[in-house]
FIGULO-905211 format. One line per 8 residues: number of its first residue (from 1); their letters; for each residue x, y, z of N, C-alpha, C, O. Coordinates in pm, whole numbers. Example, Ala and Ser with C-alpha at 12.3 -4.5 7.8 and 13.67 -1.06 7.14 Angstrom:
// FIGULO-905211
1> AS> 1319 -569 780 1230 -450 780 1320 -330 780 1424 -332 846 ~ 1285 -225 708 1367 -106 714 1290 3 787 1341 114 804
//
This chain:
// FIGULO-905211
1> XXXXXXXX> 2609 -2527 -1766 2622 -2405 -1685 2484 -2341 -1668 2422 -2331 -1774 ~ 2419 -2293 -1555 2309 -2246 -1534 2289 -2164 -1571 2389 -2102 -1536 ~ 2207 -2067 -1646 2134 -1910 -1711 2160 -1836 -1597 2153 -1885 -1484 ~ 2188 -1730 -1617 2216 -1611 -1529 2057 -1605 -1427 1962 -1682 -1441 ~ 2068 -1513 -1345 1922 -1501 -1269 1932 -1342 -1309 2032 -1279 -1342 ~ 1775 -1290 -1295 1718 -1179 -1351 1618 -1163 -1232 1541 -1255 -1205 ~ 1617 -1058 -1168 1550 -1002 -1104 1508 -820 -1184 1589 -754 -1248 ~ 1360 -778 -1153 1337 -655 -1156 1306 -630 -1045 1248 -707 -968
9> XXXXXXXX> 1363 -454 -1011 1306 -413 -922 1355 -242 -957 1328 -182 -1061 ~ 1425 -194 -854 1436 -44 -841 1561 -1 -782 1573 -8 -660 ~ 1646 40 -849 1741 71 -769 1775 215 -812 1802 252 -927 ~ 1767 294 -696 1753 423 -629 1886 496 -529 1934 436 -433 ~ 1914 584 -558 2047 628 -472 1996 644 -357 1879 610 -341 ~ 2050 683 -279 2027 720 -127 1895 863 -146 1776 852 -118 ~ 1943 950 -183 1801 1017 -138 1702 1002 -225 1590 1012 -174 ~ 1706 979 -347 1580 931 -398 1486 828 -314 1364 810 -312
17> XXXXXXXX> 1596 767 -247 1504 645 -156 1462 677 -31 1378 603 18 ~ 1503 776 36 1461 873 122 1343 934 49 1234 922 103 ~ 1350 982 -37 1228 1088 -77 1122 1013 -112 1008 1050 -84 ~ 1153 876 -189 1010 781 -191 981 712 -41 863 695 -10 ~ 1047 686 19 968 650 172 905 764 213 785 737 209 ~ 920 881 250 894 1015 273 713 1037 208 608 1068 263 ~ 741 1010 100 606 1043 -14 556 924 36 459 962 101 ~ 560 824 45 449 698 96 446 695 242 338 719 297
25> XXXXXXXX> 510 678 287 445 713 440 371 840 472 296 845 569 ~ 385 915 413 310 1062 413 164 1005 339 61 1025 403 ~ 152 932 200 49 898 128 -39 834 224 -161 851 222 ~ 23 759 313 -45 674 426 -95 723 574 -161 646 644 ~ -83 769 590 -47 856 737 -107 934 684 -211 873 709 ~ -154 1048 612 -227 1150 593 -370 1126 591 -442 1226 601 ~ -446 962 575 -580 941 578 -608 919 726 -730 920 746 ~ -557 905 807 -598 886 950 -660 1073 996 -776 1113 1001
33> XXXXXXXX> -575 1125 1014 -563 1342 1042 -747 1328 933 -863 1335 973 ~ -706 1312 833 -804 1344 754 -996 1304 807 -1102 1365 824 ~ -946 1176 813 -1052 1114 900 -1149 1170 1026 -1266 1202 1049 ~ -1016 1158 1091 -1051 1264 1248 -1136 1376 1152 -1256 1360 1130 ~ -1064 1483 1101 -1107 1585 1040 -1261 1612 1022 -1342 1698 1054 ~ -1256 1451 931 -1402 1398 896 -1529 1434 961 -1632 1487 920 ~ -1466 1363 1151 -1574 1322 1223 -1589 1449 1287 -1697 1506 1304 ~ -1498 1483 1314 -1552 1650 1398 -1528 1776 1313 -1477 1880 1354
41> XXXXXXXX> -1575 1749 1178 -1604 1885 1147 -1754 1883 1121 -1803 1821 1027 ~ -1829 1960 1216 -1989 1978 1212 -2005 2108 1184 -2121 2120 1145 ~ -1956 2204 1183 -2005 2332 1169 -1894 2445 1099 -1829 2524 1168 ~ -1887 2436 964 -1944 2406 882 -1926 2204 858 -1809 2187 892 ~ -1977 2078 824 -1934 1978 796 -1786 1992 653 -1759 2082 574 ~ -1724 1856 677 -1653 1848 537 -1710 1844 435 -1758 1732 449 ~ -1759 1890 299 -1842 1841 207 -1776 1746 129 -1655 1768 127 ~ -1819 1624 47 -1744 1560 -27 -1647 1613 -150 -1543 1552 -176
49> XXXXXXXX> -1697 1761 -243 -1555 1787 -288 -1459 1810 -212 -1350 1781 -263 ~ -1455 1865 -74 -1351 1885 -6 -1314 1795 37 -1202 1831 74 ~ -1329 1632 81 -1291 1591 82 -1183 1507 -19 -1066 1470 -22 ~ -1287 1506 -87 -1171 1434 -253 -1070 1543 -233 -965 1486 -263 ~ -1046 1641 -208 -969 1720 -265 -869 1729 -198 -766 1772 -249 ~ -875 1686 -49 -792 1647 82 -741 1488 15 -626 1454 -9 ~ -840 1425 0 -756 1331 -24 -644 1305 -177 -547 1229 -187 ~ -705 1401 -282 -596 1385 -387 -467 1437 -352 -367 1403 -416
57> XXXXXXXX> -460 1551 -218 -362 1622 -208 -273 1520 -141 -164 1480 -181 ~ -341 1484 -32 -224 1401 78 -241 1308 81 -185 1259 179 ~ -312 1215 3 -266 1081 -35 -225 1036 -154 -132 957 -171 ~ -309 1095 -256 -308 1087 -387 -180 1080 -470 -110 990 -516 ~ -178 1245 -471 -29 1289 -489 85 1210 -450 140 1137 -532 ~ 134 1223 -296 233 1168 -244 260 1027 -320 368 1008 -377 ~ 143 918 -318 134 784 -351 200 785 -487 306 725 -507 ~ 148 841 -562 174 895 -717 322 902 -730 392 814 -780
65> XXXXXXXX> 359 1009 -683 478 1038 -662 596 929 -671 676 886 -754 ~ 551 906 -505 634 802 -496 717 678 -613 831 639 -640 ~ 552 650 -661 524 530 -797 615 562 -900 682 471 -949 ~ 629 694 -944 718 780 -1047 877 716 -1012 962 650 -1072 ~ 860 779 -873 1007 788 -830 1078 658 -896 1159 649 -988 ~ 1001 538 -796 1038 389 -816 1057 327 -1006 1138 244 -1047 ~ 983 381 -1063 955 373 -1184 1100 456 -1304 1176 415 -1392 ~ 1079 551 -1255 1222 618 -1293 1381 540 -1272 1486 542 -1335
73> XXXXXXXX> 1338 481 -1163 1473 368 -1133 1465 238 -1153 1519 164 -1071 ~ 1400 186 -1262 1380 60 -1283 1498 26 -1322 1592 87 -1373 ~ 1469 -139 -1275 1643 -164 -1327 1599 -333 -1327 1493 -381 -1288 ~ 1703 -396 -1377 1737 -556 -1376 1851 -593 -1324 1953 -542 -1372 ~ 1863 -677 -1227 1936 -705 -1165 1960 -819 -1212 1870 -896 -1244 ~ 2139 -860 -1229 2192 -1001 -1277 2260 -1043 -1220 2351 -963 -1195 ~ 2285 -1221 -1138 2382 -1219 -1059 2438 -1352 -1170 2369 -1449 -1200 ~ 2559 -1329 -1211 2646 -1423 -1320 2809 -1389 -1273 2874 -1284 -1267
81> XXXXXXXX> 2837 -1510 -1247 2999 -1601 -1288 3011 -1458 -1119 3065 -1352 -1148 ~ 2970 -1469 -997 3038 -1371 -923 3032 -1254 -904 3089 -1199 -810 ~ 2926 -1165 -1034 2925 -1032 -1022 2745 -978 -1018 2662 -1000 -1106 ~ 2727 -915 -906 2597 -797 -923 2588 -760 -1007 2683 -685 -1024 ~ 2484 -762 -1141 2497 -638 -1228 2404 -554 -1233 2320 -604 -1308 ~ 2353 -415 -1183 2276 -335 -1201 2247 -244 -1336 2300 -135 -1361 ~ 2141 -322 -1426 2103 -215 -1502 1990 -144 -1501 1877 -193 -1488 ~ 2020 -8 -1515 1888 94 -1542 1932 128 -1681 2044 112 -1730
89> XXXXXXXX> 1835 175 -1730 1820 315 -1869 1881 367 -1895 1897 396 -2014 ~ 1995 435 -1743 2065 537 -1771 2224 493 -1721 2313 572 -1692 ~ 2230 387 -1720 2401 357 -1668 2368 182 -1585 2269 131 -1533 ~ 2517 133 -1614 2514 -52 -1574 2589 -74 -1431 2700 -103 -1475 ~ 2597 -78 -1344 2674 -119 -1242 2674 -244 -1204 2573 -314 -1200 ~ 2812 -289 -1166 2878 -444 -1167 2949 -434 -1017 3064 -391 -1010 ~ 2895 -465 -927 2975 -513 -772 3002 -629 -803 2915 -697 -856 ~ 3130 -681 -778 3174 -791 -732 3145 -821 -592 3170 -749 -495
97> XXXXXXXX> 3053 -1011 -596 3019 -1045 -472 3134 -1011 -368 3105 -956 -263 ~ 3240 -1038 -392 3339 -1076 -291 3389 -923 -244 3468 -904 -152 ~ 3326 -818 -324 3317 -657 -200 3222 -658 -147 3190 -549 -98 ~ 3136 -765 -128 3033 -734 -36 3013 -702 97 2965 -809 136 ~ 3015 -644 175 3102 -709 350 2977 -744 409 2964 -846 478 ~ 2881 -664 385 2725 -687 470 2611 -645 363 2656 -568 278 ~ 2475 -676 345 2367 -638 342 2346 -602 424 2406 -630 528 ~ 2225 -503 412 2164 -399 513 2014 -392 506 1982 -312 418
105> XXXXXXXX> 1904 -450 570 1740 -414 512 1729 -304 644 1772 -329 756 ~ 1677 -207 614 1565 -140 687 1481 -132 784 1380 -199 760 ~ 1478 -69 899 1415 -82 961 1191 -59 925 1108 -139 967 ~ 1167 35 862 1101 16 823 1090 -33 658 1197 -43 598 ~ 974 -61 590 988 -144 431 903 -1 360 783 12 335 ~ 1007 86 341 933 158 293 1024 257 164 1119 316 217 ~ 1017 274 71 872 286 -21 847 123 -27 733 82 -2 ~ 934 45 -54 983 -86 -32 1101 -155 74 1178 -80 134
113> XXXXXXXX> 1109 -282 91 1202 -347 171 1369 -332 92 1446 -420 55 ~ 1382 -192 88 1541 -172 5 1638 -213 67 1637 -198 189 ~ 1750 -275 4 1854 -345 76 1978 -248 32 1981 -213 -86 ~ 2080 -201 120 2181 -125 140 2323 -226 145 2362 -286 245 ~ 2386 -228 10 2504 -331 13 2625 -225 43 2661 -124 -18 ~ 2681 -297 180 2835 -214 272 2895 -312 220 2872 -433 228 ~ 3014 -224 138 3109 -247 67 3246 -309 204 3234 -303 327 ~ 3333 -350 145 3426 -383 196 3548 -287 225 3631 -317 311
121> XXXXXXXX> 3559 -151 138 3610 -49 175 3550 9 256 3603 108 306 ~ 3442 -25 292 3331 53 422 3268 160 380 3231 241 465 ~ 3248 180 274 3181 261 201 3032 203 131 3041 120 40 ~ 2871 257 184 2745 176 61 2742 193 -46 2738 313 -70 ~ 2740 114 -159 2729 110 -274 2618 213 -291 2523 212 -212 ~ 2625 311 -403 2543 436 -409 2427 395 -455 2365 500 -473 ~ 2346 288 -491 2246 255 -500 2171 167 -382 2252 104 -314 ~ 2069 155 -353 1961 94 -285 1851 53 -387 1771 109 -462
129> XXXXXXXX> 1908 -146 -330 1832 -206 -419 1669 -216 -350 1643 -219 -230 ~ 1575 -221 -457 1437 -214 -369 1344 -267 -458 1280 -209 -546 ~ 1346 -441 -407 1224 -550 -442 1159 -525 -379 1177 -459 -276 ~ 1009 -593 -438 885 -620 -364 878 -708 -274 794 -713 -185 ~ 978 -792 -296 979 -893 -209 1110 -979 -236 1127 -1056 -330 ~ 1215 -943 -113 1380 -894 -161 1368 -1057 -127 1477 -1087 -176 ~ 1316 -1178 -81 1388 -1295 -46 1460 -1348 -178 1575 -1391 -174 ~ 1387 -1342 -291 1463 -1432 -391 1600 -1396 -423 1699 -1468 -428
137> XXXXXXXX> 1586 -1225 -451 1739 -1207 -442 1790 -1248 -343 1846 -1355 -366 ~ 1801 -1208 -222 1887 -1243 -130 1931 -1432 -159 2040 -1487 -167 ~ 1826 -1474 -168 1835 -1608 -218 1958 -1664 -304 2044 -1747 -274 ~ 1937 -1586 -427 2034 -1596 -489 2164 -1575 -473 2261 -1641 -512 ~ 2154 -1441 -392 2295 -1358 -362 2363 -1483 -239 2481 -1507 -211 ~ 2270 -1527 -200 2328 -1658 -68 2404 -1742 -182 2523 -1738 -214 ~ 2327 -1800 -219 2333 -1928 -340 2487 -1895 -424 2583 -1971 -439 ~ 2473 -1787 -461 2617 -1732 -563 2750 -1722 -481 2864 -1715 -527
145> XXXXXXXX> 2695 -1722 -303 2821 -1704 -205 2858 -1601 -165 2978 -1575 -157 ~ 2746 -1505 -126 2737 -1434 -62 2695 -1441 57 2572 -1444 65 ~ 2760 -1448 169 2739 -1488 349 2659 -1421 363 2548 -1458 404 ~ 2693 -1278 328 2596 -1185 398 2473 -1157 391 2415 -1086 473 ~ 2411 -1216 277 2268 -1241 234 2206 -1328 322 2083 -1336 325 ~ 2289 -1406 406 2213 -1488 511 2124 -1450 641 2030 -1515 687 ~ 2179 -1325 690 2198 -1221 793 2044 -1178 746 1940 -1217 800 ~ 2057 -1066 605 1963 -1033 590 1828 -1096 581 1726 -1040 622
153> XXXXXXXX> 1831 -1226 521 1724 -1235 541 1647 -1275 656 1533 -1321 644 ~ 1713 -1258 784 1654 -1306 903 1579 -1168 936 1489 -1171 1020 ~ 1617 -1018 859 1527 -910 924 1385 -912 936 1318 -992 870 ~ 1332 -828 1016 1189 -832 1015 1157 -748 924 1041 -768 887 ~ 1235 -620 845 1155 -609 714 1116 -695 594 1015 -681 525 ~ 1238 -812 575 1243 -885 515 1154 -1026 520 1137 -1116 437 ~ 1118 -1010 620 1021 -1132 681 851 -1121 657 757 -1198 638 ~ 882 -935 674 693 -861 676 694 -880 494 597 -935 443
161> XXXXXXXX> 808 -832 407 754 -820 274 739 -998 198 670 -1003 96 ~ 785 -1095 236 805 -1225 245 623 -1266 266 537 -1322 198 ~ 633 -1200 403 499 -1303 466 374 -1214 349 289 -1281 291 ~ 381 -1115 337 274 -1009 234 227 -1012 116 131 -957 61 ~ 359 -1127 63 362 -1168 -89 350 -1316 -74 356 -1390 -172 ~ 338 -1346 10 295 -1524 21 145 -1483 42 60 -1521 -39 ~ 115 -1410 144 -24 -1453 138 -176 -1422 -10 -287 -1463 -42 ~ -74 -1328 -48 -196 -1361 -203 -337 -1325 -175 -428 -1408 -163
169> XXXXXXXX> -354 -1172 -163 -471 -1196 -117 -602 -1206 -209 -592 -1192 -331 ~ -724 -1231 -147 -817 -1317 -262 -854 -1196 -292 -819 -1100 -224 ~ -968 -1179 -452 -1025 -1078 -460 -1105 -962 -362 -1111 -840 -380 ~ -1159 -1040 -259 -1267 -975 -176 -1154 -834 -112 -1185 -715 -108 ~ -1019 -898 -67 -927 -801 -12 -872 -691 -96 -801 -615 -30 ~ -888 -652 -263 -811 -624 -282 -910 -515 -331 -1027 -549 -344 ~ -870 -361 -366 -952 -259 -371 -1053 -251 -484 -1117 -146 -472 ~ -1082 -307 -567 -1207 -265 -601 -1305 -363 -570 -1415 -323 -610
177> XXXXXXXX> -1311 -471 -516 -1418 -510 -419 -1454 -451 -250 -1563 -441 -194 ~ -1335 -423 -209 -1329 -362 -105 -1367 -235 -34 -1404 -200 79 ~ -1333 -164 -192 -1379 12 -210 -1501 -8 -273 -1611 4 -219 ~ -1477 -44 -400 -1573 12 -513 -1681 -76 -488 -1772 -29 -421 ~ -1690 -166 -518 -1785 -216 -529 -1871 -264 -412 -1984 -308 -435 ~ -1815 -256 -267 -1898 -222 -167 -1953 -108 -127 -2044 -91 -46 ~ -1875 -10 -209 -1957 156 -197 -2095 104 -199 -2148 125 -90 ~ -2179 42 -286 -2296 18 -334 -2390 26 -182 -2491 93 -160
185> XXXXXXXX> -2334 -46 -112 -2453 -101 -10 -2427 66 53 -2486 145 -20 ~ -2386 104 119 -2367 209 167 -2484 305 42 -2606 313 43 ~ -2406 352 -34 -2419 486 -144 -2556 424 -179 -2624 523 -207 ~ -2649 294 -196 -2725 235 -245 -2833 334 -101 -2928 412 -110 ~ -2766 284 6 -2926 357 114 -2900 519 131 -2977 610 158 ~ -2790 516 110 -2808 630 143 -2914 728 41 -3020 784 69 ~ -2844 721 -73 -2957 717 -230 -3068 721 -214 -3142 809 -261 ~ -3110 609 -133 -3300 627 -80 -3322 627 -20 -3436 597 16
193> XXXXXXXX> -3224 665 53 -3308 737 196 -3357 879 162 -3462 934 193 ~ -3274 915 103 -3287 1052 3 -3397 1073 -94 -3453 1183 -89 ~ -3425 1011 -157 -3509 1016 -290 -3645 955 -188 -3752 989 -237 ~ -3656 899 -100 -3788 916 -4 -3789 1022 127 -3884 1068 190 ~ -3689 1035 136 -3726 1193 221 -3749 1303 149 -3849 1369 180 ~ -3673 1344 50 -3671 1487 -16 -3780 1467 -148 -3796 1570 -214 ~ -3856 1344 -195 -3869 1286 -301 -4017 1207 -271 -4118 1228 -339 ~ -4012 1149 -201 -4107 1067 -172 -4086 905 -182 -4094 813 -101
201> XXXXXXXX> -4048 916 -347 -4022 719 -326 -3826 809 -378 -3759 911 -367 ~ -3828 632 -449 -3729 553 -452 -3687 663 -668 -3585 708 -721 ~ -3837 654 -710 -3813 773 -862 -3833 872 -867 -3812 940 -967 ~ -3898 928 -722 -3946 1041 -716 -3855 1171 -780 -3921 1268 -818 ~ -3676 1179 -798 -3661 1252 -811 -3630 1256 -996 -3586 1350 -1062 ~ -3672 1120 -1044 -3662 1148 -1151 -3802 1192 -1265 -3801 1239 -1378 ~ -3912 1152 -1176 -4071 1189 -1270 -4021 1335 -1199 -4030 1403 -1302 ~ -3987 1404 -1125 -4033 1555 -1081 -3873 1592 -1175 -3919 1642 -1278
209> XXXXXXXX> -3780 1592 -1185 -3680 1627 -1253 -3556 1577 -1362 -3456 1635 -1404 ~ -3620 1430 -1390 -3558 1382 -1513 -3454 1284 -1490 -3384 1279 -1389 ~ -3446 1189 -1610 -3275 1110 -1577 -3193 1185 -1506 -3187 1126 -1398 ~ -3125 1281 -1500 -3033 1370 -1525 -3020 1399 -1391 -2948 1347 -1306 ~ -3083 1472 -1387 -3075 1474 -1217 -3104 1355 -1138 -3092 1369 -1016 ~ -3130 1273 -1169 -3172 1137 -1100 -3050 1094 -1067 -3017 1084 -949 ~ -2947 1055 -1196 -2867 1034 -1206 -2722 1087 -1127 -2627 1019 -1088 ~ -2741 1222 -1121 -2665 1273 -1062 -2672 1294 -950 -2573 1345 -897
217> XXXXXXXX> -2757 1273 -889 -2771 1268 -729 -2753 1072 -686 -2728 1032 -572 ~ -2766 1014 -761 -2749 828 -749 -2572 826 -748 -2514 761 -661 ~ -2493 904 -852 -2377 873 -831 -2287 970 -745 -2171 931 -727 ~ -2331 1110 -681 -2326 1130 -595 -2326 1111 -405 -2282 1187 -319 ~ -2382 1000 -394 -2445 970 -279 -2293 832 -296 -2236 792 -194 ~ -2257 785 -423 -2216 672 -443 -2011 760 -459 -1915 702 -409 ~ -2005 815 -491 -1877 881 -475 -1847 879 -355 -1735 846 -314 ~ -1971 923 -263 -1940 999 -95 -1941 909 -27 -1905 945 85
225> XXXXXXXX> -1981 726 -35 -1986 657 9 -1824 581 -35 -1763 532 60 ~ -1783 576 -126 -1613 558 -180 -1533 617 -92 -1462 539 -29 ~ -1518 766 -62 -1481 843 -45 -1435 838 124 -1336 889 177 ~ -1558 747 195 -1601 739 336 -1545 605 350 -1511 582 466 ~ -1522 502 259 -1470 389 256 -1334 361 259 -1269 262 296 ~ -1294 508 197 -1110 484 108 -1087 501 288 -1035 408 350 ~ -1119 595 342 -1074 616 476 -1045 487 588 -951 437 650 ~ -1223 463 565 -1222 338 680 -1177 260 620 -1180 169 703
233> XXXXXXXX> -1127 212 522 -1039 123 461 -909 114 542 -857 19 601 ~ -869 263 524 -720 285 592 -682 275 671 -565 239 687 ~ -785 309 785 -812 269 946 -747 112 980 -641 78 1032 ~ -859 35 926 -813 -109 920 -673 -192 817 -632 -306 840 ~ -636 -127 738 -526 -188 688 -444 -116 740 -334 -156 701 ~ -426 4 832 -302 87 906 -307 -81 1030 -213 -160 1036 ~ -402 -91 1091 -433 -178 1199 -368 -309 1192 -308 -366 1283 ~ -394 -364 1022 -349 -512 980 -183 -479 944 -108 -569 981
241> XXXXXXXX> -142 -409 904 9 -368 891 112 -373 971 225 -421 960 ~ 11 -271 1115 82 -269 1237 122 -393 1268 236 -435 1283 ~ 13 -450 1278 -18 -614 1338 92 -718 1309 145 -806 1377 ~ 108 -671 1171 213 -786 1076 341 -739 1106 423 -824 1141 ~ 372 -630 1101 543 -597 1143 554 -626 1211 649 -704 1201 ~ 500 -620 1360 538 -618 1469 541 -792 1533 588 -825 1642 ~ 468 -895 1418 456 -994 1435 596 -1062 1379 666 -1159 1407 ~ 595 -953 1282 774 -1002 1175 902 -991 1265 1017 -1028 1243
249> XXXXXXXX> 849 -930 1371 1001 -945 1445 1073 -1123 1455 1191 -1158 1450 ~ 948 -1205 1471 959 -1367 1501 973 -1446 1371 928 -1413 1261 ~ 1059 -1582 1411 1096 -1553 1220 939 -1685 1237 886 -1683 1126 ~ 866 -1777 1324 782 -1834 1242 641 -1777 1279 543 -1840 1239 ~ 614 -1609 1385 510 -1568 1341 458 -1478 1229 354 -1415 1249 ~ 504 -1469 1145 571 -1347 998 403 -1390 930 308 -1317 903 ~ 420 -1542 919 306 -1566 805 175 -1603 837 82 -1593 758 ~ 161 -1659 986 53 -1700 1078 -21 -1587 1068 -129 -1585 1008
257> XXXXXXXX> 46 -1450 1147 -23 -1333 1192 -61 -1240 1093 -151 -1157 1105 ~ 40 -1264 958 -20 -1200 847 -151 -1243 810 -235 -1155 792 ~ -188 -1383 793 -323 -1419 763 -398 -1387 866 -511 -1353 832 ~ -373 -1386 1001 -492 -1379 1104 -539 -1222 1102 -654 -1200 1140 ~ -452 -1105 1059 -439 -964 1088 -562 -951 940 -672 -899 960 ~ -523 -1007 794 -575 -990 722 -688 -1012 733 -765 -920 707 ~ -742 -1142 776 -863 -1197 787 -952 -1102 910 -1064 -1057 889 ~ -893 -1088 1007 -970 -1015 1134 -993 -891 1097 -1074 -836 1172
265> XXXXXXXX> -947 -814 996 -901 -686 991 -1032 -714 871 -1129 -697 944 ~ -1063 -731 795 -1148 -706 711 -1281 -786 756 -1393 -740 729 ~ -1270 -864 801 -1385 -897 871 -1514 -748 973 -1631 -710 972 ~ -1366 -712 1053 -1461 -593 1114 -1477 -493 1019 -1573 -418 1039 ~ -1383 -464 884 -1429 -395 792 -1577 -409 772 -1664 -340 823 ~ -1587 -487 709 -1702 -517 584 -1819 -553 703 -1937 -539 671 ~ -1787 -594 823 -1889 -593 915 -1947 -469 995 -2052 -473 1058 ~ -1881 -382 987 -1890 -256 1074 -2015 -166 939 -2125 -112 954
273> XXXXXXXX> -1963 -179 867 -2045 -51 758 -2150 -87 760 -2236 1 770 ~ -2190 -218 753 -2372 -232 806 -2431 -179 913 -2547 -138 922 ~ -2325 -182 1017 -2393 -190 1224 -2350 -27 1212 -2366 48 1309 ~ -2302 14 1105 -2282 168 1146 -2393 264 1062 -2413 381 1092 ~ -2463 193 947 -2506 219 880 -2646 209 965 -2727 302 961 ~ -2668 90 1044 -2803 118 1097 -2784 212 1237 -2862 304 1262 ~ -2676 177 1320 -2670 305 1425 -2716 433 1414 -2768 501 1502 ~ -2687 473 1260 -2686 615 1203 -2861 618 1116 -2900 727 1075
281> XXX> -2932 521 1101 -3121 516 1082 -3149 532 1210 -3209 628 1259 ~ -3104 436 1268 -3183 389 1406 -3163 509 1534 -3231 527 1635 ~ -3044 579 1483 -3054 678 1594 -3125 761 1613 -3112 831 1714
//
C-alpha cells in the first residue's frame, strides 16, 4: 500500500485570503506611485530617509504582513484511503474526495495560487488551500480520483505558478545579487564622485575628517543606491510578471515566455544602471 502524500502549504478561510492578497498586491503596486514620486519630486527632492520610510510603509509592512498571515495558517495537507485531510495548529479538517464537485484557482495568484474546493452541497469548503506551486497537489488529488483536479490544472494561475517554480532562477536573479550587491557599482561612483568634488580625491574625506565620517558617507551613498535599485528592480519584475501571466493563458507558452520575460527583463536591468549612470556624468 503506498504512504500517504504530504503536502505543506496554507490554508486560510475566505477573508484571511482576501486580506493576504490585499497586503501583497498593495506590497507590490505601491513601488511603482513611489517611484514616479521619486522622479518628480525636485523641489523640495525625496531624501533617502524619506524614502526608506515610504518604502517600509507601503511595501515593507504590507509584504510582512501578508508573510504572517500565510504563516499563521500553516497546515499539512494529506490525501489517504479517499479523504483531504487539513491540518493546522489549531483544528484537522477531513473532506471526502467524493464531495468534491469542482476546484476553483483564481483569477489572479495572489497572496498565492489558492485553490477554492465547491462542495457538492454547493457550498466552498471554508478554507482556501494556498501552495506555492498547487500542481503536485492537484496531481495527487487527480491521481486519488478526483476529476475535478483535472480542470484546474489547465488554469492560467496554475500554469504562471507551475512555469515560476520550474524555472529556478540562478543566483544573479535572485535579490541579493540583484539589489545588494550590485548597489556597489552604482553607490561605488557615486561615493567618488563625491569625495572628489566636495573632497578632492577618492580619501580626501577621511585625512580632513576621519574613518568615521569616511565611513559614513561610503555607506550612505551605498544605502541610496539599494534604495534606487529596490525600485528599478520593481519596474522590471512588475514588467517580467505581466509578461508571464498573460503568456499563462496558453498551456505550452507558460514556460517558454517565463524564461524569455526573465532573461530580457534583467538583462535591461543590470544593463540600464550603467547607460543611466553615465547619462547622469555625461549630462
Amino acid at each position: 500500500m503506498p504512504a500517504p502524500l504530504w503536502f505543506d502549504l496554507a490554508a486560510l478561510p475566505a477573508p484571511a485570503r482576501a486580506l493576504a492578497a490585499l497586503l501583497r498586491g498593495w506590497s507590490r503596486l505601491a513601488l511603482l506611485p513611489v517611484l514616479v514620486v521619486l522622479v518628480r519630486a525636485n523641489d523640495p527632492p525625496l531624501t533617502p530617509l524619506l524614502l526608506a520610510e515610504a518604502l517600509a510603509l507601503f511595501a515593507l509592512a504590507p509584504e510582512l504582513s501578508a508573510r504572517c498571515l500565510l504563516r499563521a495558517y500553516a497546515a499539512r495537507v494529506q490525501i489517504d484511503d479517499g479523504v483531504l485531510t487539513i491540518a493546522r495548529s489549531d483544528r484537522v479538517a477531513r473532506v471526502p474526495l467524493a464531495s468534491i464537485a469542482t476546484i476553483a484557482a483564481p483569477r489572479v495568484a495572489l497572496p498565492l495560487p489558492s485553490l477554492t474546493l465547491m462542495l457538492r452541497s454547493g457550498a466552498p469548503f471554508e478554507m482556501r488551500l494556498a501552495p506555492a506551486d498547487p500542481r503536485a497537489l492537484l496531481g495527487a488529488l487527480r491521481a486519488a480520483g478526483c476529476e475535478s483536479a483535472t480542470n484546474a490544472l489547465a488554469g492560467a494561475a496554475v500554469r504562471y505558478a507551475g512555469a515560476r517554480a520550474d524555472f529556478g532562477r540562478p543566483w544573479w536573479l535572485r535579490w541579493p545579487a540583484r539589489i545588494a550587491a550590485y548597489a556597489l557599482l552604482p553607490g561605488l561612483v557615486a561615493f567618488s564622485a563625491h569625495q572628489h568634488i566636495a573632497f578632492g580625491a577618492l580619501f580626501g574625506e577621511y585625512y580632513l575628517m576621519g574613518l568615521r565620517a569616511w565611513l559614513t558617507s561610503a555607506l550612505g551613498h551605498y544605502g541610496t543606491a539599494v534604495l534606487y535599485l529596490v525600485l528599478w528592480s520593481a519596474v522590471w519584475r512588475s514588467a517580467c510578471e505581466l509578461v508571464a501571466y498573460a503568456a499563462a493563458r496558453s498551456p505550452h507558452a507558460a514556460a517558454p515566455a517565463r524564461a524569455l520575460a526573465e532573461h530580457a527583463t534583467s538583462a535591461i536591468y543590470y544593463g540600464s544602471v550603467p547607460a543611466l549612470l553615465a547619462a547622469r556624468f555625461l549630462s
